[in-house]
C-alpha positions as CSV (number, residue, x, y, z in Angstrom):
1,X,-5.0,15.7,68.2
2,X,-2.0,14.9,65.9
3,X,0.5,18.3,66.3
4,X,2.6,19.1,63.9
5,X,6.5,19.0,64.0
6,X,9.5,21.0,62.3
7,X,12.8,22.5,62.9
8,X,11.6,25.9,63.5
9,X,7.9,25.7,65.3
10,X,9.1,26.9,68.7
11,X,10.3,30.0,67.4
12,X,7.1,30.0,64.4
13,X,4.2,29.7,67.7
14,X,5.8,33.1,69.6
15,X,5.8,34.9,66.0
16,X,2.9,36.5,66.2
17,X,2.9,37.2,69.6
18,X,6.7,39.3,69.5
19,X,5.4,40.8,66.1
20,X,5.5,44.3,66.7
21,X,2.5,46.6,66.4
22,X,3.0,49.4,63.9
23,X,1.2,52.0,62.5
24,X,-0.5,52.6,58.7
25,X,0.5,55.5,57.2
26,X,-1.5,56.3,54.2
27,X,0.1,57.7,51.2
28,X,-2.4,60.1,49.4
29,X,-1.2,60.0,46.3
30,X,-1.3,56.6,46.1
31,X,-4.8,56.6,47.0
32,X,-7.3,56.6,44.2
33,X,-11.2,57.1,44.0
34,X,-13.7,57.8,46.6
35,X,-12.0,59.4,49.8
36,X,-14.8,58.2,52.7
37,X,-14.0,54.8,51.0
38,X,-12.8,51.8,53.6
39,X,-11.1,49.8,51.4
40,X,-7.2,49.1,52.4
41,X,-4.2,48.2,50.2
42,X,-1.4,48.1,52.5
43,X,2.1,47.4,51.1
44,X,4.7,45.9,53.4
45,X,5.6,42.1,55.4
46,X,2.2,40.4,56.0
47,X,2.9,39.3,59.3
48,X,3.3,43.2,60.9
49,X,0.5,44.1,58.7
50,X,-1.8,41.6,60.0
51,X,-0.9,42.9,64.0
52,X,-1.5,46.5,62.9
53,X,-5.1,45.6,61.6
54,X,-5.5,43.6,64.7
55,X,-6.8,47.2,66.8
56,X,-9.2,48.0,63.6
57,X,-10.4,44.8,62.5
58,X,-10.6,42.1,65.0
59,X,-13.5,39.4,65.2
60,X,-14.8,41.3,61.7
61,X,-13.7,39.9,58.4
62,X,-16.3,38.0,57.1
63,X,-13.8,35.8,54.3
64,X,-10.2,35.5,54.3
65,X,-8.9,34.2,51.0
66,X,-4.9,33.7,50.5
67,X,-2.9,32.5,48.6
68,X,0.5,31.9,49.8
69,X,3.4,30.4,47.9
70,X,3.4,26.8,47.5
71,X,7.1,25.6,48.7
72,X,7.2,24.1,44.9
73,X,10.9,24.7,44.2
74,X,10.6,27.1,41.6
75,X,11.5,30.6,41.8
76,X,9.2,33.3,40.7
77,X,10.2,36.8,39.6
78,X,6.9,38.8,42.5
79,X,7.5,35.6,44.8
80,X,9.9,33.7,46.4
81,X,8.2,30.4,46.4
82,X,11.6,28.6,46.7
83,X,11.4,28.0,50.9
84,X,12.9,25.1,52.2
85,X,9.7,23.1,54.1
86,X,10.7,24.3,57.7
87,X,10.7,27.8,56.9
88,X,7.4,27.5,54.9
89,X,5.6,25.9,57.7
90,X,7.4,28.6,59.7
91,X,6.4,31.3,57.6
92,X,2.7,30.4,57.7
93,X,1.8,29.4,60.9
94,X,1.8,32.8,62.6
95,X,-0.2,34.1,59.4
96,X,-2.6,31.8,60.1
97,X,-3.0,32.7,64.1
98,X,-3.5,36.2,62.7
99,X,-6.0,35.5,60.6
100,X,-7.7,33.7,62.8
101,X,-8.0,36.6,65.1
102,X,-9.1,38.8,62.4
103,X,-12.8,36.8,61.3
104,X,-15.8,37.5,62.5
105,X,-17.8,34.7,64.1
106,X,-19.5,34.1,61.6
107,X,-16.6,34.0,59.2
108,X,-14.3,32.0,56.8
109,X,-10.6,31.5,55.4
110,X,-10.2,29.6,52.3
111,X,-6.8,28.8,51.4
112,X,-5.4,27.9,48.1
113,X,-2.6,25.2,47.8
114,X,-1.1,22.7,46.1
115,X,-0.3,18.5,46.9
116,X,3.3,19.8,47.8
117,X,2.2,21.2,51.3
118,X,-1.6,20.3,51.1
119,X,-1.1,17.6,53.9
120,X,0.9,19.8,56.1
121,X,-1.3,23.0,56.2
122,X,-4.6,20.8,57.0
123,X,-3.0,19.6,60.0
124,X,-1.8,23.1,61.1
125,X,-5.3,24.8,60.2
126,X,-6.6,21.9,62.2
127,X,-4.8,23.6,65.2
128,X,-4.8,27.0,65.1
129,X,-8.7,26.4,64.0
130,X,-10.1,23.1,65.5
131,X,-11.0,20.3,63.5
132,X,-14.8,21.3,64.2
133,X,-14.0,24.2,62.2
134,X,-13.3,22.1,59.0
135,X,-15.9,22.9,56.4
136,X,-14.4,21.2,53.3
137,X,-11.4,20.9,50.8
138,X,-12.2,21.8,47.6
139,X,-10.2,20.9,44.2
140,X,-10.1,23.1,41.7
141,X,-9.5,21.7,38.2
142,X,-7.1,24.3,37.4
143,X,-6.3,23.2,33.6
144,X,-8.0,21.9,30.7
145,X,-5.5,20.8,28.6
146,X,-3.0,17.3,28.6
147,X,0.2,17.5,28.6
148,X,2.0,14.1,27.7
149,X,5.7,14.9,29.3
150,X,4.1,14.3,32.8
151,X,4.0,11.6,34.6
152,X,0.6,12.0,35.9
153,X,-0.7,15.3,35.1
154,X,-1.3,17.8,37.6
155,X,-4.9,19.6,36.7
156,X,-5.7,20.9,39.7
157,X,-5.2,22.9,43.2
158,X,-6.8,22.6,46.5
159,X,-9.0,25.8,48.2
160,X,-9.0,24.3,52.4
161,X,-11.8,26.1,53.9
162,X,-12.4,26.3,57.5
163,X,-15.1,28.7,59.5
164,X,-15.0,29.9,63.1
165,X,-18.4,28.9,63.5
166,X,-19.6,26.3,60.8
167,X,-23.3,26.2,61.5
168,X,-23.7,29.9,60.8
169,X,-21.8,29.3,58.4
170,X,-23.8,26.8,56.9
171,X,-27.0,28.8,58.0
172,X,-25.2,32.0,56.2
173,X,-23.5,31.0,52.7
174,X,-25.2,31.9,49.7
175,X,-26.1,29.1,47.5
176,X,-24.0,28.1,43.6
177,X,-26.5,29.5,41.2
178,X,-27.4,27.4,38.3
179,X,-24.8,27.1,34.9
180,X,-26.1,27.4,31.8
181,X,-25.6,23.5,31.1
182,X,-28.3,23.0,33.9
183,X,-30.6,25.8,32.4
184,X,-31.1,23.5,29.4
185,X,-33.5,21.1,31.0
186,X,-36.0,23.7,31.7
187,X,-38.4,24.2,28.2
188,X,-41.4,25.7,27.5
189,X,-43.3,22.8,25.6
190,X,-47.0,24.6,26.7
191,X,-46.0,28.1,26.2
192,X,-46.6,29.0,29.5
193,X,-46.3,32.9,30.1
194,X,-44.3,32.0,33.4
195,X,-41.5,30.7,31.4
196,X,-39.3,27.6,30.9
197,X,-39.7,25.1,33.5
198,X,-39.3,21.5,34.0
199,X,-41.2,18.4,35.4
200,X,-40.5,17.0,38.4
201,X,-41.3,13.3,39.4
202,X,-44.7,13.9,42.2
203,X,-44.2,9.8,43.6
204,X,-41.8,9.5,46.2
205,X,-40.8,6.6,48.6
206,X,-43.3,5.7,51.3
207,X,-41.6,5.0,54.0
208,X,-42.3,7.8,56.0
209,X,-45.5,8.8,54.5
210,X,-48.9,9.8,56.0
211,X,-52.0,8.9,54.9
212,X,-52.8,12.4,53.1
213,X,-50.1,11.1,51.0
214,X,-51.6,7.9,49.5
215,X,-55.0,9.4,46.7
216,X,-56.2,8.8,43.2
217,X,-54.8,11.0,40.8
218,X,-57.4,12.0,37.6
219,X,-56.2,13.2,34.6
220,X,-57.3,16.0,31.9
221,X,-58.9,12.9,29.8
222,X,-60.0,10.8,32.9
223,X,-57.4,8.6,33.7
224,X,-56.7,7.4,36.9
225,X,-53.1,7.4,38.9
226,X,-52.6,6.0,41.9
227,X,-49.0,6.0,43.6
228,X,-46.7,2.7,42.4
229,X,-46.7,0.1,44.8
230,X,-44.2,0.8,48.2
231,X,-44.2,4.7,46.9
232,X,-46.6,7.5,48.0
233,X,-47.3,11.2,46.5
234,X,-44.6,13.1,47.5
235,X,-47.4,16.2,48.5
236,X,-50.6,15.5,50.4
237,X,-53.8,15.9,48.9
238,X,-54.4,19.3,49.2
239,X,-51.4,20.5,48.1
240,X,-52.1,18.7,44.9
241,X,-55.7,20.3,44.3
242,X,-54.0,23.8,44.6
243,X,-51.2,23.7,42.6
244,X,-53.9,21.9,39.9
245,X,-55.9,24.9,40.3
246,X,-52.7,27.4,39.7
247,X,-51.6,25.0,36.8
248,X,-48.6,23.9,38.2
249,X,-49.4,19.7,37.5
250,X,-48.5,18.5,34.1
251,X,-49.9,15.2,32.6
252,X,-47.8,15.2,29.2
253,X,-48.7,16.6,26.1
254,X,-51.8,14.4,25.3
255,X,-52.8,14.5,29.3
256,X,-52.7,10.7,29.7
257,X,-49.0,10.9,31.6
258,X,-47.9,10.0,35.4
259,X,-48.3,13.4,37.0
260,X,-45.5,15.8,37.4
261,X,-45.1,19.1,39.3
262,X,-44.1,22.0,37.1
263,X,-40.9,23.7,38.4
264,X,-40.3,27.3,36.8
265,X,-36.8,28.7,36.3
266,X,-37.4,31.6,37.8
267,X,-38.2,29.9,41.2
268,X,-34.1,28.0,41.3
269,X,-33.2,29.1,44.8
270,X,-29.3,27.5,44.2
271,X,-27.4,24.9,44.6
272,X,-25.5,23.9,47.2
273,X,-21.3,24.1,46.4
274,X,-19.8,21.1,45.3
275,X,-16.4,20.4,46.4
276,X,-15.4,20.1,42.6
277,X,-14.8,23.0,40.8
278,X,-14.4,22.2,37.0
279,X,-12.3,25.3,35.5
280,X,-15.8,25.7,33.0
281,X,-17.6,27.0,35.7
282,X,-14.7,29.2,37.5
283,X,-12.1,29.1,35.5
284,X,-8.6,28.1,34.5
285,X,-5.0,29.4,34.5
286,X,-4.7,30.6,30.7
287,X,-8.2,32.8,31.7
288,X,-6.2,34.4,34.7
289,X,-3.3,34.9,32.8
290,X,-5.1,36.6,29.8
291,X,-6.6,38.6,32.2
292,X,-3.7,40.3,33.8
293,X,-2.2,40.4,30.4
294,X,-5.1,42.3,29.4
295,X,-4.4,44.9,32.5
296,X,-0.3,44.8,32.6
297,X,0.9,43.7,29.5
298,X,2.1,40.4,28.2
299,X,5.7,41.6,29.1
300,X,4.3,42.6,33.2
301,X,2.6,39.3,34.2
302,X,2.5,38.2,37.6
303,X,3.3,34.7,38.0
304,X,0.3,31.9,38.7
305,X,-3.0,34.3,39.0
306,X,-6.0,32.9,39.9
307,X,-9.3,33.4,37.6
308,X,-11.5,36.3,38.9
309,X,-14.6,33.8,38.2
310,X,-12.5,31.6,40.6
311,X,-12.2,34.3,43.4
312,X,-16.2,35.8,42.6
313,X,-17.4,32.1,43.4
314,X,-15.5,32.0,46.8
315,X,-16.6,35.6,47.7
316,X,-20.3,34.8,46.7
317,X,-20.5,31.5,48.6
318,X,-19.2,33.8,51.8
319,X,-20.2,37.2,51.5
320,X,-22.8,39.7,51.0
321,X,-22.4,43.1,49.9
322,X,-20.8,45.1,51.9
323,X,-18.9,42.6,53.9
324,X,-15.3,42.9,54.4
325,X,-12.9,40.4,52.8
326,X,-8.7,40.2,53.3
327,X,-6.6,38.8,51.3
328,X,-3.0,39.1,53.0
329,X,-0.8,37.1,50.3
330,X,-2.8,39.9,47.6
331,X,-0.3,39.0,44.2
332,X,-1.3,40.9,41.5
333,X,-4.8,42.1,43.4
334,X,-7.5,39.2,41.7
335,X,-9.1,39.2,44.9
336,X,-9.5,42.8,46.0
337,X,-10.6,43.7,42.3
338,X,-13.3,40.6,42.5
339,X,-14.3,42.1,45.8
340,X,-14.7,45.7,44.5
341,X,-16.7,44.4,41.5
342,X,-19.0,42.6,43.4
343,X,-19.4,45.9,46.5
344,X,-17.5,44.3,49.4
345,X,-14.9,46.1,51.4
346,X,-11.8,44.7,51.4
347,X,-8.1,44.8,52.6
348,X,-4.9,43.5,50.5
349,X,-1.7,42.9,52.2
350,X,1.1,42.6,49.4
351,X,5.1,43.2,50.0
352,X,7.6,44.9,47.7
353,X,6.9,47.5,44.6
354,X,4.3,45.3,42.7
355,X,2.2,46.7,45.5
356,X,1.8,49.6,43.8
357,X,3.0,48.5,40.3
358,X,0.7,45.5,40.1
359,X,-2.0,45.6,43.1
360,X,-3.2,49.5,43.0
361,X,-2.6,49.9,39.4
362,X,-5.5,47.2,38.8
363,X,-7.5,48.8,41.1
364,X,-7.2,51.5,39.2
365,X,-8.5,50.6,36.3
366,X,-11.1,48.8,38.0
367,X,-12.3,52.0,39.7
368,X,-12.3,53.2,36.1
369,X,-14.2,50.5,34.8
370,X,-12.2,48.2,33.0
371,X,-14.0,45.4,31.6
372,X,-12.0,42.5,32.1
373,X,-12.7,39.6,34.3
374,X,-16.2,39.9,35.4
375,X,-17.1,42.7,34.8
376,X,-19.6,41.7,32.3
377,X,-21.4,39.3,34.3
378,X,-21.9,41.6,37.7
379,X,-22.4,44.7,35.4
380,X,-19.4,46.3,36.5
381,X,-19.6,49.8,35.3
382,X,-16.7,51.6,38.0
383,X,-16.7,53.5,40.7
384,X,-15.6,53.2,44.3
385,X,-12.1,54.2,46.0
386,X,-9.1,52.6,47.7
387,X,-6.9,54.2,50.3
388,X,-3.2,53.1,50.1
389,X,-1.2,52.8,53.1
390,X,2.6,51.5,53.9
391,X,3.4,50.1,56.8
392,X,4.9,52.9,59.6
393,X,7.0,53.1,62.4
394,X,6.7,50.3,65.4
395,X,4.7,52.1,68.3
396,X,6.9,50.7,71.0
397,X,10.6,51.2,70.8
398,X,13.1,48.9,72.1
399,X,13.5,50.1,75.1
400,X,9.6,49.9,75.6
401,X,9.0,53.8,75.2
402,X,6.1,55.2,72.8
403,X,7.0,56.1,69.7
404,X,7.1,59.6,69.4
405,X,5.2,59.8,66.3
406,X,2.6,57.4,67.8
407,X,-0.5,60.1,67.9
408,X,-3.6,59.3,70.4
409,X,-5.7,57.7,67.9
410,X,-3.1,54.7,67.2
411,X,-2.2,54.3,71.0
412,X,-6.1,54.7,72.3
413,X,-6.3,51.8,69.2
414,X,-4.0,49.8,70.5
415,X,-4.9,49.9,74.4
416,X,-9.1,49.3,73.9
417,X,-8.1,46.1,71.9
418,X,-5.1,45.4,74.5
419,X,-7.9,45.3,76.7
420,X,-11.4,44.4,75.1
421,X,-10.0,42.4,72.3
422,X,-12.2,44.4,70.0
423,X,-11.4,46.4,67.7
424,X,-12.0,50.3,67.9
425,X,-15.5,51.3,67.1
426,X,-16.0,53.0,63.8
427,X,-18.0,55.5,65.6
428,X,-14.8,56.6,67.7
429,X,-14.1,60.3,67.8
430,X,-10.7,60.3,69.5
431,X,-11.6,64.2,70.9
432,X,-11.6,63.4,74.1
433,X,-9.9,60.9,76.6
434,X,-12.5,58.4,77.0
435,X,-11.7,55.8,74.7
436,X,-15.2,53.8,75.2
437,X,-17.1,51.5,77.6
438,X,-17.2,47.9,77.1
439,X,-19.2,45.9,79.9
440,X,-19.7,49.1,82.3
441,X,-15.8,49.6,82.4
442,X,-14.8,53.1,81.2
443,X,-11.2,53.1,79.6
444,X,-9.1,56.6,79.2
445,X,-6.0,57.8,77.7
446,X,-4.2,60.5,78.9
447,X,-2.0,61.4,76.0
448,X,-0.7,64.0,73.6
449,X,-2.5,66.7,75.4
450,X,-5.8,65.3,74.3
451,X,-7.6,67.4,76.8
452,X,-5.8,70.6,75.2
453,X,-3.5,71.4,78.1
454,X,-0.5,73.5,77.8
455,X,1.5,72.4,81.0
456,X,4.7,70.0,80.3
457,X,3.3,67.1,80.6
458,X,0.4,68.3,78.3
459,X,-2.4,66.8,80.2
460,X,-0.8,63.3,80.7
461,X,-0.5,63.6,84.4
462,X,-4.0,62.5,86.5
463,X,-4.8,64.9,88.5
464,X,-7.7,66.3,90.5
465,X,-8.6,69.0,88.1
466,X,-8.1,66.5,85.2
467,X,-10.6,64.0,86.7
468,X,-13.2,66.4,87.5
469,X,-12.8,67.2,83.6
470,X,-13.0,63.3,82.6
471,X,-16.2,62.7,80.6
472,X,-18.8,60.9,83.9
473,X,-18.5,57.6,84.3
474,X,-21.1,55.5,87.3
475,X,-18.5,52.2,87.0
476,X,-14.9,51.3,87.0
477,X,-12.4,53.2,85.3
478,X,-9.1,52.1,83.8
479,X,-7.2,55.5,82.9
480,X,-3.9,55.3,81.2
481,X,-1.4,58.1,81.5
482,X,2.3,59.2,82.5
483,X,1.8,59.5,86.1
484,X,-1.1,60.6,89.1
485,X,-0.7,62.7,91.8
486,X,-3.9,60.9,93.4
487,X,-3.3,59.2,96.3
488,X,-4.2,55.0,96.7
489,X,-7.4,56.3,98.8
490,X,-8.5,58.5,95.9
491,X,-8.0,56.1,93.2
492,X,-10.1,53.7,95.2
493,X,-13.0,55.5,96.0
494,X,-13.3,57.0,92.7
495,X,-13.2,53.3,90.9
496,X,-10.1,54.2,89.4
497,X,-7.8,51.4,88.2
498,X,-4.9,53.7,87.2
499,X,-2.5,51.9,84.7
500,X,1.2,53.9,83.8
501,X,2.0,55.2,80.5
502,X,4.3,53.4,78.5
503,X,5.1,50.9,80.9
504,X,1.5,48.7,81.8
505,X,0.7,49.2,77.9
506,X,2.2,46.5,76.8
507,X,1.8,44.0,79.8
């Protein structure tokens, strides 16, 4: 497969990797709505705050939306979209691994971009990904209106989508539902009390046909049909008597007309997405920027917003309620407000003030009801919570010791997805050293006196008294802690795997 080259990628592929962990610290007063709530805006460098979600929310975002800068030369006042190529491609590869690592197996990441580093990211999604796990690249006609000092006008963006596993995907995503402009062909010339509906041609080619397929066709006033010649019915025989009999065949108004099955309205399923997204049906970017302007301002605008109706489509087509959706390049919030409208969970990763100036101010208002966007046409009425959270201390120092504000929740975090690659299980209690089992291997942390000992070492050291006060486990048991005082023999016949504290954490 064709790999990428730059300047920079050695030191870009170990980026992730020698990220450091950190911890969350949620600011309370920042925090707004519903306290139980699990909705995330973290403020602080995406890159560290992707590894600290990593322990949390491994293998279970169902969409992943960004929307990074677009190397385009210009400088923004929120962004600094003016990166030389190298340090783009630098800057996003590692994002990408992360991300990666964050979906769920049946998830997605769509990306937005633009022809200046379109090429280039396809290619590097094609690695990190796999080219199997291309599902499509879709344009969005971003404007509607020409502007004669171009060259050639540029009307529209790119949304790359890729999914871990494209045939649940394809199993999974929610179908385009139909625009008003497709509504019209559906009338009510019979005023049926089922509604408007439409006719739909019943011949179809014969090339595959049975014979239950092939029948004389009599009308209301006696004329015959039979199927044109090389073309069958499309239904057999006695599919056609019953939907006669529940009224569902139409023969024109004077019932001397080719057959046709009625379709109601009511029965549209959905479409399957197209890959072109005119801005009529999601939008354009006056509509996005009238919306913020609406919410900041004219004088507070973030620069280049994307459409909510942009960001709903995307999170319809991939989600369900309640599904979890991250947005790590989160602007001025457009996706995490979309999200909140539409009851998914979601997590926003934004950098610098406008995290809180821009990103939980919106979500303010949207908790509040605001009836921008589209709120209208999901009946947004308010409601719902964020917690707000900046991004903490590292957990390991430098010279590889445990923070000291690292408390046994973030370090028993860290160590079950260290070792599981799964994230901590909501249902965790963190009251007593057993972290959890994960294919019949028990794993414990003996750490900040978690089992409420008052010696110096607080319960850190395993000893006999502290295994015989370990919660029971039949299997193998990795146990984390300072030290033991158990001998080799011990360990062994008590399927112990014994791993030191702080030194075999980060191996």
């Amino acid at each position: 497969m064709p790999r990428l080259e730059w300047t920079t990628r050695p030191e870009a592929l170990k980026s992730a990797a020698n990220a450091p962990f950190r911890l969350l610290d949620e600011v309370p007063e920042l925090s707004y709505g519903d306290e139980d709530t699990e909705n995330m805006i973290i403020q602080g460098d995406n890159l560290d705050g992707l590894k600290a979600l990593l322990p949390l929310y491994a293998g279970q975002v169902k969409c992943i939306y960004i929307d990074p800068p677009y190397n385009t030369k210009s400088a923004f006042e929120h962004y600094d979209d003016n990166l030389e190529h190298s340090t783009w491609l630098s800057l996003i590869y590692p994002r990408l691994e992360l991300l990666r690592d964050l979906l769920s197996e049946d998830g997605s990441i769509w990306v937005s971009i633009d022809d200046s580093e379109m090429p280039y990211l396809k290619i590097i999604m094609d690695e990190i990904f796999g080219r199997k796990s291309f599902i499509a690249t879709n344009v969005w006609q971003k404007r509607y209106s020409r502007e004669n000092r171009e060259a050639i006008g540029d009307v529209h963006e790119y949304i790359i989508v890729y999914a871990i596993n494209p045939s649940k995907f394809k199993e999974q995503r929610n179908k385009i539902p139909p625009t008003q402009e497709q509504l019209k062909v559906y009338k009510n010339p019979n005023n049926d009390p089922r509604g408007n509906w439409r006719p739909i041609p019943i011949n179809a080619q014969a090339g595959h046909a049975t014979p239950s397929q092939f029948y004389e066709i009599e009308s209301p006033n006696g004329k015959i049909f039979r199927p044109p010649e090389g073309r069958c019915w499309g239904i057999a025989e006695a599919t056609f008597k019953r939907l006669l009999e529940e009224g569902r065949i139409y023969f024109g108004k004077n019932g001397d007309s080719q057959p046709n099955i009625i379709r109601y309205e009511s029965e549209i399923e959905g479409f399957a997405p197209w890959t072109w997204w005119p801005n009529q049906e999601v939008g354009h970017t006056d509509e996005s920027k009238k919306e913020v302007q609406l919410i900041f301002g004219k004088d507070n605008v973030f620069d280049t917003p994307k459409p909510e109706r942009l960001l709903q489509r995307i999170i319809h087509i991939a989600t369900n309620p309640n599904d979890l959706v991250l947005d790590s390049f989160l602007g001025s919030g457009t996706t995490a407000a979309v999200a909140h409208k539409m009851n998914r969970r979601y997590i926003g990763i934004e950098m610098g003030e406008h995290a809180q100036t821009h990103c939980a101010t919106r979500l303010k208002k949207v908790i509040d009801g605001e009836q921008g966007g589209i709120s209208k046409a999901v009946n947004w009425t308010g409601g719902g919570g964020f917690r707000f959270y900046k991004l903490g201390s590292k957990v390991f120092l430098s010279d590889d010791k445990i923070n000291p504000d690292v408390k046994f929740k973030h370090l028993a975090s860290f160590i079950w997805f260290k070792e599981t690659k799964q994230p901590i299980p909501k249902t965790s209690k963190f009251n007593t050293p057993l972290i959890g089992v994960n294919q019949d291997t028990a794993y414990y942390l003996l750490y900040n006196g978690i089992l409420g000992d008052r010696s110096p070492n607080g319960g850190n050291v395993l000893t006999r008294q502290i295994l015989k006060d370990l919660p029971p486990h039949d299997g193998l048991k990795i146990i984390y802690g300072e030290s033991t005082l158990l001998r080799a023999e011990t360990l062994k016949n008590n399927n112990i795997l014994f791993k030191q504290i702080p030194y075999e954490v980060q191996k």
